[in-house]
C-alpha positions as CSV (number, residue, x, y, z in Angstrom):
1,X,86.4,-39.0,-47.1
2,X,85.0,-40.6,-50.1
3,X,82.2,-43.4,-49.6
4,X,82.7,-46.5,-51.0
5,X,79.1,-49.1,-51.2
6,X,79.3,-52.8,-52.6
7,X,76.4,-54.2,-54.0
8,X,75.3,-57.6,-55.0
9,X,75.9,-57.3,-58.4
10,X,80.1,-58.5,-58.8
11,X,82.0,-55.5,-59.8
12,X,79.7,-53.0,-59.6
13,X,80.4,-50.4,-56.4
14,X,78.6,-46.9,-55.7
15,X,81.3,-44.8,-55.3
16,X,80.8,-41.0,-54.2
17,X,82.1,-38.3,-56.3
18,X,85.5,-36.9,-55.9
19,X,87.4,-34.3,-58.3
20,X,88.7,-36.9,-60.2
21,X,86.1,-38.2,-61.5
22,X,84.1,-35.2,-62.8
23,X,85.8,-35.9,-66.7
24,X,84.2,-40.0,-66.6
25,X,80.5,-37.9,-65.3
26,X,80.7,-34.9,-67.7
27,X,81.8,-38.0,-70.5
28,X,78.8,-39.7,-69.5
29,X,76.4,-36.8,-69.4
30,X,77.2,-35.4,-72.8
31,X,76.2,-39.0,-74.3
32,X,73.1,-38.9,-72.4
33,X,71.8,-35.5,-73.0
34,X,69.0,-36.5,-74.9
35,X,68.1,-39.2,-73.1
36,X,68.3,-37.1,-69.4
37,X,65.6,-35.0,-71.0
38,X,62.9,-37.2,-71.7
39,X,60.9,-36.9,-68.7
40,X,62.1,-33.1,-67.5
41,X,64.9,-33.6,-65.7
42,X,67.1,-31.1,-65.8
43,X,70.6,-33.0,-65.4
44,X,71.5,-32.4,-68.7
45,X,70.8,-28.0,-68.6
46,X,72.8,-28.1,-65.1
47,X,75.9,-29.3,-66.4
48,X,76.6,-27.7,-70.0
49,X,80.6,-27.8,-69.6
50,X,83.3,-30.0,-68.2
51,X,83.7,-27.1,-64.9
52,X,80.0,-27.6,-63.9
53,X,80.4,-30.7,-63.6
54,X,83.7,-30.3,-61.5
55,X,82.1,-27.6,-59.3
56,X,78.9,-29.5,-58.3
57,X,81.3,-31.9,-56.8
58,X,83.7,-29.2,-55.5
59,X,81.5,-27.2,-53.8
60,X,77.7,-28.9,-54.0
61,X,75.0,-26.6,-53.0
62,X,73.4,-29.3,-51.1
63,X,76.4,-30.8,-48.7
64,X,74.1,-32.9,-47.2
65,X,73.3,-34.7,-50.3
66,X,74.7,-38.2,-51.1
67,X,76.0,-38.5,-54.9
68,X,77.3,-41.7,-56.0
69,X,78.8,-42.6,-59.3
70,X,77.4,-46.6,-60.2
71,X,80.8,-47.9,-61.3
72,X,80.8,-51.3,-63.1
73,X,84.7,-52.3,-62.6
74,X,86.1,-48.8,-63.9
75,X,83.2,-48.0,-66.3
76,X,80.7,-45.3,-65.0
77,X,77.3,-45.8,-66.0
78,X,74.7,-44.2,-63.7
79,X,74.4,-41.9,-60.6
80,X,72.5,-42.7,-58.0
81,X,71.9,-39.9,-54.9
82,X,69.8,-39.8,-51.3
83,X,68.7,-36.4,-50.0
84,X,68.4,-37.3,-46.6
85,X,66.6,-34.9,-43.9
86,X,66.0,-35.8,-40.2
87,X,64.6,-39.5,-40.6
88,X,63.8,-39.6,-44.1
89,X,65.5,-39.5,-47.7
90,X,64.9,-38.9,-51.2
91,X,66.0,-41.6,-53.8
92,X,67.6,-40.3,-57.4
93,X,69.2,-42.3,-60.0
94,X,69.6,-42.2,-63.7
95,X,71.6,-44.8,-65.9
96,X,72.8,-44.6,-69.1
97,X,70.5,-45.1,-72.4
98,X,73.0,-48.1,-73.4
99,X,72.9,-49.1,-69.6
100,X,68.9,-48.9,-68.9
101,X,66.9,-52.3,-68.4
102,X,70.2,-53.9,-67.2
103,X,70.2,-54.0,-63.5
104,X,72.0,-51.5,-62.8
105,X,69.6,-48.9,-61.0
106,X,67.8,-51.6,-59.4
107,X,71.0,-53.0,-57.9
108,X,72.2,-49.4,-57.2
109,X,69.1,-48.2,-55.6
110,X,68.4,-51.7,-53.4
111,X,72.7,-50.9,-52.3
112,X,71.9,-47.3,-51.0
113,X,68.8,-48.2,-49.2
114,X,70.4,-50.4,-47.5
115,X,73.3,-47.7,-46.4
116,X,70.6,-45.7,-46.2
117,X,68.6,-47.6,-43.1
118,X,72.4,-49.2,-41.5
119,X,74.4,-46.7,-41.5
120,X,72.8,-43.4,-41.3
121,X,69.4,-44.7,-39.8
122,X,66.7,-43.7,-42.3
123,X,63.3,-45.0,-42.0
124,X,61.6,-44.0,-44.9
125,X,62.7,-43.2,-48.5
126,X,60.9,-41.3,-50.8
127,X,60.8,-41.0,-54.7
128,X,59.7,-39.0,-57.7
129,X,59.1,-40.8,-60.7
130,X,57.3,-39.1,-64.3
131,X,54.2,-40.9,-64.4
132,X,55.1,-41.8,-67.9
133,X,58.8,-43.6,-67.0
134,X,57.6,-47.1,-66.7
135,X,61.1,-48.4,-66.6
136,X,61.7,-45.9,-63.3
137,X,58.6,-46.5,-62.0
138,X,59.8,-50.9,-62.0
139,X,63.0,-50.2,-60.6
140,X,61.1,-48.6,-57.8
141,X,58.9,-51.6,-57.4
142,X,61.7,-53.8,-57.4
143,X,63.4,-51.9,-54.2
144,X,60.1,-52.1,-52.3
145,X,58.9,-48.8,-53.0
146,X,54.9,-47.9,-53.6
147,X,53.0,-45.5,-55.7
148,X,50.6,-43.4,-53.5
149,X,49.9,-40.6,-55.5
150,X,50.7,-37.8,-57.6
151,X,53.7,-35.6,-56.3
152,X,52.5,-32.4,-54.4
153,X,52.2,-29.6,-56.9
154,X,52.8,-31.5,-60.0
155,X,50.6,-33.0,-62.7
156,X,53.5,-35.1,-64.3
157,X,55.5,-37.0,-61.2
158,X,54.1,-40.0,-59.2
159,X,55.2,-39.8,-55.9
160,X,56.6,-43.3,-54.4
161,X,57.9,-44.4,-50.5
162,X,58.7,-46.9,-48.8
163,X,59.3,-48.1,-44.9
164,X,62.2,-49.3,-43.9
């Protein structure tokens, strides 16, 4: 079963991966590699070829994880995922360099909190953020989130939550 979210944004939809769609995310990956390194992610080493991009789809390591494509009418341009565990989840996103400052991960983000705390009944959502990605660290803002703190075991990442 593929999950389909609306958002408030016309036309744009989080959509969860299926087979299909791992060309559009390897596409969109390869003209982003640059910019997915910037602040030490590590989306752009996972998925060197076209296949690891189909098998993290196939046969993710995490099952329980939530990965969305943000699909503006049949354009991809973001992911946005929630790592949920008992009553809580962690946030993800990343949008592409011609996408950022847009909208989009805001709108994404406020969309899957809200599936997030209706449908699977998460009270709190947590985020990473690199203390130096100011444009991360407003999209946060913007969803309701708060910093308090530096990430446990990390002298880069801000750590960010919020209660639903």
């Amino acid at each position: 079963m593929c999950i389909e979210i609306t958002t408030e944004r016309s036309g744009l939809i989080l959509r969860q991966f299926i087979p299909k769609d791992s060309s559009s995310l390897y596409r969109l990956i390869e003209r982003n590699r640059a910019h997915l390194s910037q602040y030490l992610d590590d989306t752009s080493d996972k998925y060197p070829d076209h296949d690891s991009v189909l098998d993290s789809i196939v046969n993710q390591k995490k099952p329980e994880k939530l990965r969305f494509g943000i699909w503006d009418d049949d354009e991809l341009v973001g992911v946005v995922s929630l790592i949920p565990s008992s009553m809580m989840a962690v946030l993800g996103y990343w949008v592409s360099a011609d996408r950022i400052r847009r909208g989009y991960a805001s709108t994404a983000s406020r969309a899957l909190c809200r599936y997030a705390q209706e449908t699977i009944g998460i009270k709190r959502l947590i985020a990473f953020v690199h203390m130096e990605n100011k444009a991360s660290q407003g999209v946060l803002e913007q969803c309701g989130f708060t910093c308090f703190g530096m990430a446990f075991k990390s002298e880069t990442a801000l750590l960010y939550r919020t209660e639903m």
